[in-house]
C-alpha positions in Angstrom: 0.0 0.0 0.0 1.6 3.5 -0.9 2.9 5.9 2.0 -0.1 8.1 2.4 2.5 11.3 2.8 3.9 10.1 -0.9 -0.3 10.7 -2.3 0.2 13.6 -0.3 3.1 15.4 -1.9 2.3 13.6 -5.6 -0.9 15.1 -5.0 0.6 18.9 -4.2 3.4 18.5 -6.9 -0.1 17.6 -9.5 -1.6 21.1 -8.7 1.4 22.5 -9.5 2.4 21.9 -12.6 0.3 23.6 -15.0 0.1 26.9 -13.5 3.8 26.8 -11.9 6.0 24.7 -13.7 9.2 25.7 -11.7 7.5 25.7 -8.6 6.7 21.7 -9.0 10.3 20.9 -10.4 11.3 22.6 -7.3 9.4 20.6 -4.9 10.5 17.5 -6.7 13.8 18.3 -6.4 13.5 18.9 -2.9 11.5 15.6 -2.2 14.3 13.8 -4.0 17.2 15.5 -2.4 15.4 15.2 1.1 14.9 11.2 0.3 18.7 11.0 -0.6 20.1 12.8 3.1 17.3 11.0 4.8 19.0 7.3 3.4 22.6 8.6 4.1 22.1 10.5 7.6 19.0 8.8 9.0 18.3 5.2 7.8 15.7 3.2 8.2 16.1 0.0 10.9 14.9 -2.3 8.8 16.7 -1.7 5.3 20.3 -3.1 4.5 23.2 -0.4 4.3 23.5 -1.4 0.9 19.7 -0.6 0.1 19.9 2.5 2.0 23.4 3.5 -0.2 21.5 2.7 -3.3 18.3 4.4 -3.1 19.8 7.5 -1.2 22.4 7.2 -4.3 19.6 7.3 -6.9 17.1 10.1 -5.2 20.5 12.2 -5.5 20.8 11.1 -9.4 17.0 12.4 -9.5 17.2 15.4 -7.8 20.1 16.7 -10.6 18.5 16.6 -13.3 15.1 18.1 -11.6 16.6 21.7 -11.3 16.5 22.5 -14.7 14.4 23.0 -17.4 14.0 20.2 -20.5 16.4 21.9 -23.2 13.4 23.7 -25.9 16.2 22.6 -29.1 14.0 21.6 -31.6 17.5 20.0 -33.1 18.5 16.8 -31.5 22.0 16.4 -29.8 24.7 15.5 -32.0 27.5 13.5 -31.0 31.4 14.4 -31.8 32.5 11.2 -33.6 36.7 10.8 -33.4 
């Protein structure tokens, strides 16, 4: 059964992202980034260290990419080839 504080927060972040998108990245980023100190500083008892590593890891790889805004190119990336 999902955390009720998770439908909480999904359900703030919702509201916010038609009217304010950089408000919801924001509180995205924040949810991630507080998810990745929380498995680093404060683990849970019942989770392995190596768990705990991996998901705080991967909020952290989340919460990156969340601070800033989808590149509007309407060319796609090119890649240097040697």
């Amino acid at each position: 059964m999902p955390s009720s504080s998770i439908e909480a927060l999904g359900r703030l972040i919702s509201r916010q992202v038609a009217g304010h998108p950089d408000r919801a990245r924001a509180l995205l980023r924040t949810a991630y980034t507080l998810v990745g100190v929380q498995m680093k500083y404060f683990p849970p008892k019942n989770v392995l260290p190596a768990r705990c590593a991996m998901q705080g890891d991967t909020a952290r790889s989340m919460a990156a990419p969340a601070g800033r805004p989808a590149s509007t190119s309407s060319s796609p990336a090119r890649c240097s080839t040697p």
